[in-house]
Structure formats: C-alpha cells, structure tokens
C-alpha positions in Angstrom: 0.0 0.0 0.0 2.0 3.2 -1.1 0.5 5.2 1.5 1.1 3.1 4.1 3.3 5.2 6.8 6.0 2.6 7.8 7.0 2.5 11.4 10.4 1.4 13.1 10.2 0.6 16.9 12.6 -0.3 19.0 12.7 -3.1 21.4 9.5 -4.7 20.0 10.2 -8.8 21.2 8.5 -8.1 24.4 6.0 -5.6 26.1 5.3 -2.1 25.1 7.0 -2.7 22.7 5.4 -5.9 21.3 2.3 -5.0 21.9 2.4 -1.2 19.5 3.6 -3.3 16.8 1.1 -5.7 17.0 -1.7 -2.8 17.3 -0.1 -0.7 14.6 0.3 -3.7 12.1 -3.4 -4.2 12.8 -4.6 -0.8 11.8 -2.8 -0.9 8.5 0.5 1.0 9.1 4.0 -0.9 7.8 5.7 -2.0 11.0 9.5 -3.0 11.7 10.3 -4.0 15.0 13.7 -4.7 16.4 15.3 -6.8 19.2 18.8 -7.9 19.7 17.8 -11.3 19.4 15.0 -11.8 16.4 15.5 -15.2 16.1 14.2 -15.9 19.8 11.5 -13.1 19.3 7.4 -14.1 18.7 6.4 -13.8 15.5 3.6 -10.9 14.9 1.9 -11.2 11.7 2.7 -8.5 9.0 5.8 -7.0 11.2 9.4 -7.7 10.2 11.4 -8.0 13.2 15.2 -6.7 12.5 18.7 -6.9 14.6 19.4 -3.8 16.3 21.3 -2.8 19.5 21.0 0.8 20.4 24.2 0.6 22.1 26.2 0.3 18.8 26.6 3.3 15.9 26.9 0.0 13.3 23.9 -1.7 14.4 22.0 1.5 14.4 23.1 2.5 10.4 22.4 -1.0 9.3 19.2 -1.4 10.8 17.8 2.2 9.7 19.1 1.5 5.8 17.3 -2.2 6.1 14.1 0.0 7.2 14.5 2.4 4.6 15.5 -0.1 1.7 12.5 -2.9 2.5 9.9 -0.1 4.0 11.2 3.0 1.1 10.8 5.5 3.8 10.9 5.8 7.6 7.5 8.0 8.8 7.3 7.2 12.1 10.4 6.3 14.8 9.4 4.9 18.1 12.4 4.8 20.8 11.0 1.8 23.0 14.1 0.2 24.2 15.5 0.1 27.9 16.1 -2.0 30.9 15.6 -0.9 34.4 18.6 -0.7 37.0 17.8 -1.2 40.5 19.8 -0.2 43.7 21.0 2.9 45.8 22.6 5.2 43.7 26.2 5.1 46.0 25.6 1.1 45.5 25.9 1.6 41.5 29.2 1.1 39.7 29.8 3.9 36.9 30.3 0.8 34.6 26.5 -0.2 35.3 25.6 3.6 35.4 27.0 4.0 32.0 24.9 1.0 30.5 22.3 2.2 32.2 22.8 6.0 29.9 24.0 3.6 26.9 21.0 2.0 26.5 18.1 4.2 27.9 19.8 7.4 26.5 22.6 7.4 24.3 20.6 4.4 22.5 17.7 7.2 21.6 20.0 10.0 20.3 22.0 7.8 17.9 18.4 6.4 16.7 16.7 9.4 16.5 20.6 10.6 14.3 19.9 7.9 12.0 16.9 8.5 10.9 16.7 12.7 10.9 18.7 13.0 7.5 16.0 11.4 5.6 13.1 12.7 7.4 14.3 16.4 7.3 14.8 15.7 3.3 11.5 14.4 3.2 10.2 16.9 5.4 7.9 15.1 7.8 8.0 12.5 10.6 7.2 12.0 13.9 9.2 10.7 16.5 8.3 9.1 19.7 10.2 8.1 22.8 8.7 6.3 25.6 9.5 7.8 29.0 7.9 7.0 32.1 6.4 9.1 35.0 10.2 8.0 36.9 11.3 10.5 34.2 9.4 13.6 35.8 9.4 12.2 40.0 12.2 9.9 40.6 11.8 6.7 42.7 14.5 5.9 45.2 15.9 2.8 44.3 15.9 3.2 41.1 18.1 6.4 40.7 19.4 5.9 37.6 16.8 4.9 35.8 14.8 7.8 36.7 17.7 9.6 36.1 18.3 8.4 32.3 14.3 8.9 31.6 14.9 12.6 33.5 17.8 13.4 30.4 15.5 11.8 27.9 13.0 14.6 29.1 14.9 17.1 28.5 16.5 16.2 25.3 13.4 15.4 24.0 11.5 18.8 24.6 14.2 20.5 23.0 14.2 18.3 20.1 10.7 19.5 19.5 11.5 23.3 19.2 14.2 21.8 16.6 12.6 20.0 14.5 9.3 22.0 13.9 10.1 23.7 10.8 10.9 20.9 9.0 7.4 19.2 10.1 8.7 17.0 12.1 6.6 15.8 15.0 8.1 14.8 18.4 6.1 13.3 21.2 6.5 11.5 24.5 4.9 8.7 26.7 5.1 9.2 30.7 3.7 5.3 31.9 2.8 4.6 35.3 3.5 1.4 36.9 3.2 -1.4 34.5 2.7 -4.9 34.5 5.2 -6.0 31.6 8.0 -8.3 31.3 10.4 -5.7 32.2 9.0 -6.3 36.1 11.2 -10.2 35.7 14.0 -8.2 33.8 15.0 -5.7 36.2 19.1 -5.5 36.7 20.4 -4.9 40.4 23.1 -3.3 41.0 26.3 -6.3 41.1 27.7 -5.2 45.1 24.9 -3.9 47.0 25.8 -2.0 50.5 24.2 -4.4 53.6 22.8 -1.3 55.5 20.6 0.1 52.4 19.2 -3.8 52.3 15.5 -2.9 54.5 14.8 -0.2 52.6 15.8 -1.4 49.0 13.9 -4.1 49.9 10.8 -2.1 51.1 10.9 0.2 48.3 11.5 -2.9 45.4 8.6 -5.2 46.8 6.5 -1.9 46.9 7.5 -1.5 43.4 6.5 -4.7 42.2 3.0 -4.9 44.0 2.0 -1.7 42.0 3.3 -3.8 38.8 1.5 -6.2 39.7 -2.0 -4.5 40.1 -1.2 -2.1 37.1 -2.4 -2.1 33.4 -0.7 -4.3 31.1 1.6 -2.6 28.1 -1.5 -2.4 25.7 -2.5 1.2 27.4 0.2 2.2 26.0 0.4 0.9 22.7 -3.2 2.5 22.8 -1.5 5.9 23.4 0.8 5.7 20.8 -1.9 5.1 18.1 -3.5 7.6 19.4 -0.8 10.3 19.1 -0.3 8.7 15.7 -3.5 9.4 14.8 -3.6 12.9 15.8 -3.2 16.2 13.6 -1.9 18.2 16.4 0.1 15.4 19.0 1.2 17.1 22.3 4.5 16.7 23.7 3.9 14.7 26.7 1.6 11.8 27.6 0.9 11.0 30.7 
C-alpha cells in the first residue's frame, strides 16, 4: 500500500513494545520491530522484526538503511528500548551507570541521528520516545533509571523546538507502573551495600505490587496510536 506510513520501533520482542507493533500492524501501518535477538522473538503477523542494538553506531546505520531499503521510507520512529537498573545510587558502579545511559539514553540519540537526515529531506515524521512518570518524580531505588528517563526529558522537549520547521513531530509517553515483562528483567546493582538492604527491599517489593496490580503494556500501545493518529500530537503523555 504506497500510503502506508512505515514505522520502526525499538525493542519490540517483548512488552510495550510488542504489543504497539502488533496494534499498529493491525490498523494498516507498515511495522518494523527490532530486538537484539530476532531469532528468539514471537512472530507478529505482517511486522518484520530486524537486529538492532541501540548501544552500537553500526547496528543503528544497518538497521535504519534495512528499514529504509524494504519499507522506502521511515514516517514514524518509536524509541521503546531500555532496561531498568535497580539499587541505591552510591551502590551503582559507573560501569552499570554508564549501560544504564548507553541503552536508555545514548541508545535514543544515535536512533533518532539515524533517521533525521531522511526525514528532514522528506520533510515530515514523527518521533516518539517512551518515557515514564520516573522520568518527571524519581523513585528511590531506582536512581538511575529515573535519572536516564529525566535526560530523555529534556533532550526530548528540546528536540521538539528543533525540529518544527521541518514538520517534524516529536512526542512522548510518561507510563505509570506497568505490568510488563520488564517487572522479571529488572538488573540490580552487582555489590549492593548491607545497611541500604530494609529499605531497597521495602521500596523494590512496593515496586513490584504496584506492577502487579497495574495495566498491562497495551495502554500504551493505545497511546501511541492515538498520538499517531492525531493532527496536532502534544509533547507529553501521561
């Protein structure tokens, strides 16, 4: 369908992002999803699932070219991928700080790099990163997470200003607490201090019973086809 907008999200073998690409392949947009691992990654009907780790420059330009070479175009960029890093912020190492940025961060910009060229020429797009609500109120214990969604804020709200004379769209999702399989995937810091333990603890099982009673990832794939949809998407989504 030539007026199909084609879509490339991040992070799409699992959760939010799973479940956009499913929706958005459903209501006839062109969807590329991306994990590190396609081969291991559930096979949604009418999405082509590509190899991409944010984390390398390579990885990025190879996957964005295979988009724009299968798909002709890239419309629509939605920056899903991250992992969660739990712990004290004095427990965190800067080597697991700096994955933490890597991924979560770093892994937007060089995404959102890759695929500005072409949109700029082409003069429209919209771009999309999912933050969270830790990105606007912290939660203790997970510092650094809230910390890499706080720069994504930021860099995000001044990407907006940049990019609107070339009719370029940017948007962003702040989630709540949600029950995804990011809740089994959360990373702990690798020498955690004995006298934080009570209240990591506290704070982490607090954590995961909101998970547990929240909304699946489908509210916000429900989001994200909504701001898709609309002619005049806000910035933020909470």
């Amino acid at each position: 369908m030539p007026n199909q907008r084609v879509v490339l999200i991040t992070g799409a073998s699992s959760g939010v992002g799973q479940s956009t690409a499913r929706l958005l392949s459903q209501k006839a947009y062109k969807v590329f999803g991306t994990s590190r691992n396609p081969a291991s990654a559930e096979a949604i009907p009418d999405v082509e699932v590509l190899p991409l780790d944010v984390r390398a420059d390579d990885s990025v330009r190879a996957c964005v070219e295979a988009v724009s070479s299968r798909g002709g175009r890239i419309d629509v960029l939605i920056n899903n991928a991250g992992y969660e890093l739990a712990g004290a912020v004095e427990e965190l190492t800067s080597e697991e700080t700096r994955a933490q940025f890597e991924t979560n961060f770093f892994g937007v910009v060089r995404m959102v790099n890759a695929v500005l060229p072409a949109m700029r020429r082409q003069r429209r797009g919209h771009i999309i990163n999912v933050s969270s609500l830790a990105g606007v109120s912290s939660i203790p214990f997970l510092g650094m997470y809230s910390a890499s969604k706080f720069a994504l804020e930021g860099y995000t709200e001044a990407l907006r200003h940049e990019l609107k004379p070339f009719n370029i769209r940017v948007s962003l999702t702040e989630a709540g607490f949600l029950k995804t399989p990011m809740m089994s995937h959360r990373q702990v810091a690798a020498h955690p201090i004995p006298e934080y333990d009570p209240w990591r603890q506290r704070a982490l099982d607090a954590t995961r019973a909101s998970e547990e009673k929240a909304p699946g990832p489908e509210v916000v794939a429900e989001t994200l086809l909504e701001i898709l949809s609309s002619n005049a998407p806000q910035l933020r989504y909470r």
